[in-house]
PLY file of the C-alpha trace (Angstrom):
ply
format ascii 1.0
element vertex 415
property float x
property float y
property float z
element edge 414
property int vertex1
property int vertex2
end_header
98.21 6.89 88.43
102.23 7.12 89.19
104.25 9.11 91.17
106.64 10.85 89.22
108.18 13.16 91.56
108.56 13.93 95.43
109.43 16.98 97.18
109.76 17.92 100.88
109.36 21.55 102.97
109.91 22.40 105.87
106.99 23.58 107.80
105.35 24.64 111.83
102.80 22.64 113.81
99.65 24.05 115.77
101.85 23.89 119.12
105.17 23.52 120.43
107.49 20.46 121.98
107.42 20.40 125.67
110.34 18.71 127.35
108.18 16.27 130.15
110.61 15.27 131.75
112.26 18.74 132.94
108.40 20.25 133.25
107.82 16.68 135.78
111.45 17.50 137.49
109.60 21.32 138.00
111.04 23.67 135.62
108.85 27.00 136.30
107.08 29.40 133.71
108.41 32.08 132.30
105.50 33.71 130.61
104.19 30.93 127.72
108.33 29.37 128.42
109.74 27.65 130.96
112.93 28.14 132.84
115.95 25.79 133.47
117.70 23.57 130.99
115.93 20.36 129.30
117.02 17.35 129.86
115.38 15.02 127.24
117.89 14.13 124.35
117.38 16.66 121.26
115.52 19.68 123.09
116.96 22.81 123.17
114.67 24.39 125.30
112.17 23.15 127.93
109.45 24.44 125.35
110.69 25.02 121.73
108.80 25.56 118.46
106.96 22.61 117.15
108.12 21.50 113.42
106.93 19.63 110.71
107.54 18.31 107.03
105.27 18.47 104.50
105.67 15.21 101.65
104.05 16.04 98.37
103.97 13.72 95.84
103.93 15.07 91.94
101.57 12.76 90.03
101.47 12.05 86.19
98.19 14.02 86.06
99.66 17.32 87.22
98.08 16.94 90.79
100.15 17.08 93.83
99.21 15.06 96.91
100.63 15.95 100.17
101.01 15.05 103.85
102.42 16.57 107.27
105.02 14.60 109.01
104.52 15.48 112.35
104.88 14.19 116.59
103.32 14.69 119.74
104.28 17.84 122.36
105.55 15.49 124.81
108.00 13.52 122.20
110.54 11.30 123.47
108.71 10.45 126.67
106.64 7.53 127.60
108.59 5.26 125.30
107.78 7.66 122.17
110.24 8.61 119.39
112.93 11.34 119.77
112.23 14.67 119.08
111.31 15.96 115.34
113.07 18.60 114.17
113.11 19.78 110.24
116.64 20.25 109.79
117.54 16.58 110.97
114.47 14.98 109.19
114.40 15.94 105.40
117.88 14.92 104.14
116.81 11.17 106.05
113.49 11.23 103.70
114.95 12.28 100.72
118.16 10.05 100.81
116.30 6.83 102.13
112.43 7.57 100.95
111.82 9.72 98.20
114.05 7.88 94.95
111.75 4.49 96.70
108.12 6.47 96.19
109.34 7.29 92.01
107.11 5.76 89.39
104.98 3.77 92.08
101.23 3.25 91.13
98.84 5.10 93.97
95.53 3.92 92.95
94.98 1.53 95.81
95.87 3.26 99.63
96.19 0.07 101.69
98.87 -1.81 100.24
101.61 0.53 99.49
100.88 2.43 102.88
101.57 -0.75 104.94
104.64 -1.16 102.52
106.29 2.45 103.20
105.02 2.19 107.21
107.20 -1.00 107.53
110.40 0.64 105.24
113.30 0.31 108.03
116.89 2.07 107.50
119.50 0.02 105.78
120.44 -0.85 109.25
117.32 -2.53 109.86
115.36 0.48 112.34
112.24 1.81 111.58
111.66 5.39 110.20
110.79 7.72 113.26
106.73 7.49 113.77
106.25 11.44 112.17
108.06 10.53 108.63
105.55 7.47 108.29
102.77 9.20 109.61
103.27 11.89 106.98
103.73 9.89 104.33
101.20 7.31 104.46
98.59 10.78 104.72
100.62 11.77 101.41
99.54 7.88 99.98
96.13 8.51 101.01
95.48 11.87 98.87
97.04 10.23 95.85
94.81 7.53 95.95
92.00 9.09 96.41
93.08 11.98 93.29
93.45 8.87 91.16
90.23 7.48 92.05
88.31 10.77 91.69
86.83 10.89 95.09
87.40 11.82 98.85
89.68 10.63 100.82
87.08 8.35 103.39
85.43 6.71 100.49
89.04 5.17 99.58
89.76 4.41 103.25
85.75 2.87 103.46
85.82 0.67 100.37
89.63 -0.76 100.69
88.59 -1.83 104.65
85.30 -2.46 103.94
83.77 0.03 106.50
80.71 2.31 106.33
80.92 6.21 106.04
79.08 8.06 108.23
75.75 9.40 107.91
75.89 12.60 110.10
79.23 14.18 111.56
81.18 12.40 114.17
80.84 14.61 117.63
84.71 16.93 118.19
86.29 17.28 120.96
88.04 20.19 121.77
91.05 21.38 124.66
91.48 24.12 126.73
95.16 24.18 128.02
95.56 25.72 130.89
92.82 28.74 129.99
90.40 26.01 131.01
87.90 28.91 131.99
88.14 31.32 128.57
88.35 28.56 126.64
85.54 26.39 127.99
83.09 29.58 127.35
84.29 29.40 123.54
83.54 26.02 123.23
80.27 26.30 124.78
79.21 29.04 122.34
80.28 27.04 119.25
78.49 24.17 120.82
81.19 21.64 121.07
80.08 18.42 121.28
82.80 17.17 123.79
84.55 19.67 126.28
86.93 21.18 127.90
90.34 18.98 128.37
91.27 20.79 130.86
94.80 19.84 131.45
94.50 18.85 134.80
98.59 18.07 135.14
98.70 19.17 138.66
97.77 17.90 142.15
98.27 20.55 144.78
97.10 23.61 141.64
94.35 21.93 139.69
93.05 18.46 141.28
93.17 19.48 144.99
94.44 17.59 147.55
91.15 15.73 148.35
90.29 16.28 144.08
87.89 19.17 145.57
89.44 21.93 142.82
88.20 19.50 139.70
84.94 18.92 141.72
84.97 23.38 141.15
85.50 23.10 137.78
83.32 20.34 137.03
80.21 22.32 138.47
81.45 25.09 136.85
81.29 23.78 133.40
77.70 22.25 134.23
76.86 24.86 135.28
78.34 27.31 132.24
77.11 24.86 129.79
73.52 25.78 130.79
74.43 29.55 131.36
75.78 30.29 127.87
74.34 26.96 125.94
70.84 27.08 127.13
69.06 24.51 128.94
68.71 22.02 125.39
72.60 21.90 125.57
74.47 19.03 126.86
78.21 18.53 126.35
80.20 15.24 127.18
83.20 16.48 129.61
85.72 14.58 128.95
88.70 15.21 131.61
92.41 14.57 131.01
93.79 14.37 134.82
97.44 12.67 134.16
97.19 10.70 136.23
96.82 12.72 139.78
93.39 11.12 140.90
95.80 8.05 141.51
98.33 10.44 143.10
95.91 12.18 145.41
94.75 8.59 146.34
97.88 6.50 146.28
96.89 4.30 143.61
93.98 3.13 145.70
91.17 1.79 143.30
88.42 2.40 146.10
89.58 5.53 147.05
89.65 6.56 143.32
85.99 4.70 142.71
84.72 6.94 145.62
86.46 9.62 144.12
84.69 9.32 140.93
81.29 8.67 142.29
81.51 12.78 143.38
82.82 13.08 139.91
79.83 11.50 138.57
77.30 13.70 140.62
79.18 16.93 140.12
78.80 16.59 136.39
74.97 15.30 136.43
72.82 15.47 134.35
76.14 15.77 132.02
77.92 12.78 130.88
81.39 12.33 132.12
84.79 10.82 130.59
87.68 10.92 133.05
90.87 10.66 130.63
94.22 8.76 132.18
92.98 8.68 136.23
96.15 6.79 136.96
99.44 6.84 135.40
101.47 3.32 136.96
104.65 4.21 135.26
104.51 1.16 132.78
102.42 -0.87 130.53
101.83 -3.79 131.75
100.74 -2.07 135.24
99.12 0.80 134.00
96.63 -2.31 131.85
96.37 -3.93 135.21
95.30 -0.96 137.74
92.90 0.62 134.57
91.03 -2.85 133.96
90.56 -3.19 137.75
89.21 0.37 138.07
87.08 -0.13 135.22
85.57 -3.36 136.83
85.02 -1.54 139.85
83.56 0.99 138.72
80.67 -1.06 136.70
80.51 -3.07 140.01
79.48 -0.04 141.75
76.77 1.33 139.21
79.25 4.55 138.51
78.98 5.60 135.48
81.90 8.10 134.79
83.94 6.66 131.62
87.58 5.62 132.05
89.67 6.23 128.80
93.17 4.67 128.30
96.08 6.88 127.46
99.09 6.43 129.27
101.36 4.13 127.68
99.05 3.40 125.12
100.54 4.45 122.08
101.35 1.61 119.68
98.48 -0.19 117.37
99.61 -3.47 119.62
99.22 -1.26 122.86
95.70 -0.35 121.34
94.96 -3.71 121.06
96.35 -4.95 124.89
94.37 -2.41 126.23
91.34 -2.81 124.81
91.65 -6.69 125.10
92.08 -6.40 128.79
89.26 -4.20 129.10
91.43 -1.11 130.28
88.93 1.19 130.43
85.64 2.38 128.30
87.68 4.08 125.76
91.18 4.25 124.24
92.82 7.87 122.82
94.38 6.51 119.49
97.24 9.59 119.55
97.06 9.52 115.90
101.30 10.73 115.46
102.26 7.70 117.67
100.92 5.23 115.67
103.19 5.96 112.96
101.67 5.35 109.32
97.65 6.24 109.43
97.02 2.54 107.93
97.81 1.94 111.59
94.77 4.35 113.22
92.35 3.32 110.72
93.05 -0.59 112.02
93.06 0.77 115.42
89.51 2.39 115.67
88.14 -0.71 113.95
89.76 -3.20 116.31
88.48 -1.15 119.02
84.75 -0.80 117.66
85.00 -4.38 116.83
85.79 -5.36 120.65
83.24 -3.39 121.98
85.59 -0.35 123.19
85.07 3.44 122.74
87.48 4.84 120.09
88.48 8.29 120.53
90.01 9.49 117.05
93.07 11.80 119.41
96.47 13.21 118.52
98.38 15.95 119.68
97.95 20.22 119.93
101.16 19.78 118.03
99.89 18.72 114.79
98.94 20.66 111.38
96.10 22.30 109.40
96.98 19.31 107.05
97.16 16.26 109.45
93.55 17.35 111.04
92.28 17.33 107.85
93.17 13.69 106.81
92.07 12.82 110.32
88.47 14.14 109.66
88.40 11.74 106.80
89.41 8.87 108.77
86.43 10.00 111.08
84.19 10.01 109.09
85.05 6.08 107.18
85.80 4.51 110.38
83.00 6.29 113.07
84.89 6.83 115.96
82.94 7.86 119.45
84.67 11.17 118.78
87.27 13.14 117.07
89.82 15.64 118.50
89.90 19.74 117.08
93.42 20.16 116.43
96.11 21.85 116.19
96.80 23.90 118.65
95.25 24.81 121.95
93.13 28.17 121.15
90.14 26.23 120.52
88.99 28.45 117.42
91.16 27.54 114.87
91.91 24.25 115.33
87.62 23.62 115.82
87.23 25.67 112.49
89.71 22.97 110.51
88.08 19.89 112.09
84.82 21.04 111.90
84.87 22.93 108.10
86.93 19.74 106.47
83.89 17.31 108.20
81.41 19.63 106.74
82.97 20.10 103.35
83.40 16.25 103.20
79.47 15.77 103.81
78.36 18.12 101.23
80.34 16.69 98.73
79.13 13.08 99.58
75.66 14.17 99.23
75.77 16.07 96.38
77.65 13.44 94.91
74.60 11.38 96.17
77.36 8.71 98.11
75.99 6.57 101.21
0 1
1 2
2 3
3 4
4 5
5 6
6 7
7 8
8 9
9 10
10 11
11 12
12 13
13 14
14 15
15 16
16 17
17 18
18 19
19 20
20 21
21 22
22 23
23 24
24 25
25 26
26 27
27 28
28 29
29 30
30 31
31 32
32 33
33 34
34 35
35 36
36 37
37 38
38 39
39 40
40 41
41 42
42 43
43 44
44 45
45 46
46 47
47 48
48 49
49 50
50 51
51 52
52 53
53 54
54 55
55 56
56 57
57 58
58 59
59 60
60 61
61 62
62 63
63 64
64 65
65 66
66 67
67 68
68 69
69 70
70 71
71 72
72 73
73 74
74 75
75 76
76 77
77 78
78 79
79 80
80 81
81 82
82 83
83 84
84 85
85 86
86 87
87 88
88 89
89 90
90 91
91 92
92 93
93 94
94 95
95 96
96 97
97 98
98 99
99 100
100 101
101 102
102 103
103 104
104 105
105 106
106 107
107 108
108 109
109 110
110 111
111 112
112 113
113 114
114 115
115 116
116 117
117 118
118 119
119 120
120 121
121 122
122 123
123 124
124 125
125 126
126 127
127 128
128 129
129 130
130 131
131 132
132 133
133 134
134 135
135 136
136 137
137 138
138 139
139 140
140 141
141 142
142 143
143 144
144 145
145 146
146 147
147 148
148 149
149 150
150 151
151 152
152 153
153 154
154 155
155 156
156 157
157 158
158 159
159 160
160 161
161 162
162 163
163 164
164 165
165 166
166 167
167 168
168 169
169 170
170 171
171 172
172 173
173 174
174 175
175 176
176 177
177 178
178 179
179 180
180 181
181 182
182 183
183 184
184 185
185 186
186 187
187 188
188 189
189 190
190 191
191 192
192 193
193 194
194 195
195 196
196 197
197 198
198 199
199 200
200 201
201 202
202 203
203 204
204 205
205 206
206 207
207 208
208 209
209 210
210 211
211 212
212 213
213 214
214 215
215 216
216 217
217 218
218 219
219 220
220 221
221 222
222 223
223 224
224 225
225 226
226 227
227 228
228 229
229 230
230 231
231 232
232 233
233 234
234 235
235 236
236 237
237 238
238 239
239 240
240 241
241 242
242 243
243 244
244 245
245 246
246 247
247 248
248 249
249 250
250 251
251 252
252 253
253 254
254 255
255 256
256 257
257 258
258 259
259 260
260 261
261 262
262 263
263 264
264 265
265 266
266 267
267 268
268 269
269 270
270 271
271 272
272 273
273 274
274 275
275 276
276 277
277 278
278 279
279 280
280 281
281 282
282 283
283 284
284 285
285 286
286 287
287 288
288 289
289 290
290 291
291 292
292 293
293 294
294 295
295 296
296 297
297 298
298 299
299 300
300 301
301 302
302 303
303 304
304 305
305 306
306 307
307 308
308 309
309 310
310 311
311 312
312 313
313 314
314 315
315 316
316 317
317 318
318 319
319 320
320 321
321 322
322 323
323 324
324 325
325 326
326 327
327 328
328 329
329 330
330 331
331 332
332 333
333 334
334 335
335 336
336 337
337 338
338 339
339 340
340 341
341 342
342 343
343 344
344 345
345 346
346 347
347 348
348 349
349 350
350 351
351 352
352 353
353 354
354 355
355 356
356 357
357 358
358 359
359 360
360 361
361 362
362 363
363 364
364 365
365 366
366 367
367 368
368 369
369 370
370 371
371 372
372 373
373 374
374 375
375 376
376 377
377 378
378 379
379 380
380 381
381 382
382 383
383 384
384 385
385 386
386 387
387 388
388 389
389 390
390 391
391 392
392 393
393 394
394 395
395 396
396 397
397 398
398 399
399 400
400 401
401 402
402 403
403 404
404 405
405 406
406 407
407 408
408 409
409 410
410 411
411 412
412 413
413 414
């Protein structure tokens, strides 16, 4: 099967771009904006509209196969690639990509997506992290059209993985309704909950972490309230790194810290995502592996998971090697072309190291749904709802694409 055409469109994400930076520096809300002037290169606003690029690719058959080119909420921060915009994008793709993708053959995934993620510029660069991304889901549809079957059996057979045999557990985020939001998730019986955003020292960690110790009862204690007594959640909390500010980076301080964690959330599980945030990668690896050792040292069993400055599929792999943590977020827009996630969650089983299938709030109905079949051919720990951050919609597209996947695998009677 050939590609005989490609066309681009301009499209939304689930979210918007938030400027970090500016937001870090204290820029103040202004309703769902923010006030003040960015200051990372390319915004226009502190919070602007998130945008994306949809690739389709017209095969000989008739079919079309397509893909969102899309980045993260916080891009051009933490090392990441500049901001996305439509506008500047498309004529990039279809000057330097599209005449390249003409009359190629699509019936195998792996090879021509590790071709097109390592395309550079004519000046040598790489293409920005959201036009691979997009493309290589793109690759992925058309080789699964010409093979006549779903999207994870392609990804299964060409790295030699297993599919899954019931539906990897979703994770879903609140924002900063980490109340509302939590009670929707409960009622649709998320597996994994809330998020919570927890950005903030003095307004949502507490000085002493007592305002997350709150919210952690809370949600135990909602959980049982509006889940019934058979429920039981993993919380999984993203605190950005303020338990290390409350506790100036001290890892017993921050191991005592998480012991109250740990008995707050009991009898739930609990994942604490990004306790520390040491400003680079090589010390951010350092101060996570020695909490993590620490932690197992002490018999507390709260689960560190890697984030910050883990980005890359060779950050992936430093962190895991060095034991930073129980689990790494594989921010699925970061990583550039998807060939790139599906090595990363195998690498990461394969060392013995949680893999938490992530992303961004800023992605599309589109880029979710390739994600789910990644899920489900590599068996990640979990997999994040997206986009957006109203829980419903982006839990209905993760959940309905796992669900459609399964029935078709089973009727199709495919193990």
């Amino acid at each position: 099967m050939k590609i005989t055409n490609a066309v681009l469109s301009a499209g939304l994400t689930g979210f918007y771009f938030d400027d970090q930076k500016a937001i870090k520096l204290g820029r103040q809300h202004d309703g769902f904006a923010y006030l003040g002037e960015p200051v990372t290169p390319g915004f226009s606003a502190v919070r602007q509209r998130g945008e994306s690029i949809s690739v389709m690719l017209l095969l000989e058959d008739g079919g079309v196969a397509y893909g969102d080119c899309a980045a993260v909420q916080y891009s051009g921060a933490g090392g990441r690639d500049p901001l996305f915009l439509a506008a500047d994008f498309i004529p990039v793709i279809e000057q330097e990509i599209l005449p390249t993708l003409v009359g190629r053959d699509v019936s195998s995934f792996r090879r021509l997506a590790e071709e097109f993620d390592q395309l550079t510029h004519p000046d040598g660069s790489p293409f920005h992290t959201a036009i691979r991304y997009g493309l290589t889901q793109a690759l992925l549809d058309a080789a699964a059209q010409a093979n006549r079957c779903t999207m994870a059996e392609v990804i299964a057979r060409e790295y030699n993985c297993t599919l899954a045999k019931q539906p990897i557990p979703i994770f879903c985020q609140t924002g900063d309704e980490r109340h509302s939001n939590a009670d929707k998730m409960i009622m649709k019986r998320t597996d994994v909950l809330p998020h919570g955003l927890i950005n903030n020292v003095e307004e949502k960690l507490g000085r002493q972490g007592e305002k997350l110790l709150e919210y952690i009862e809370w949600l135990r204690q909602r959980a049982v309230q509006l889940g019934g007594e058979n429920y039981r959640p993993v919380l999984h909390i993203d605190v950005y790194g303020t338990i290390g500010q409350a506790f100036n980076d001290d890892p017993e301080r921050m191991a005592d810290y998480l012991a109250q964690v740990e008995k707050a959330a009991a009898p739930m599980k609990i994942r604490i995502e990004g306790p520390m945030d040491r400003g680079n990668k090589p010390d951010q690896i350092a101060a996570l592996a020695e909490l993590t050792r620490l932690l197992e040292k002490r018999g507390i069993g709260v689960e560190l998971v890697a984030d910050e400055w883990c980005n890359t599929l060779e950050d992936i792999r430093e962190f895991v090697d060095a034991r930073a943590g129980h689990m790494v977020q594989i921010k699925t827009p970061d990583l550039g072309g998807i060939n790139n996630t599906i090595e990363a969650v195998l690498y990461a089983k394969a060392k013995g190291s949680g893999a938490y299938l992530g992303g961004t709030c800023n992605e599309t109905d589109r880029s979710s749904q390739i994600c789910v079949h990644i899920g489900i051919a590599t068996q990640p720990v979990q997999i994040l709802a997206k986009p957006g951050m109203g829980v419903d919609e982006g839990f209905m597209i993760t959940f309905n694409e796992m669900s459609r996947t399964f029935a078709l695998l089973r009727a199709r009677g495919v193990t």
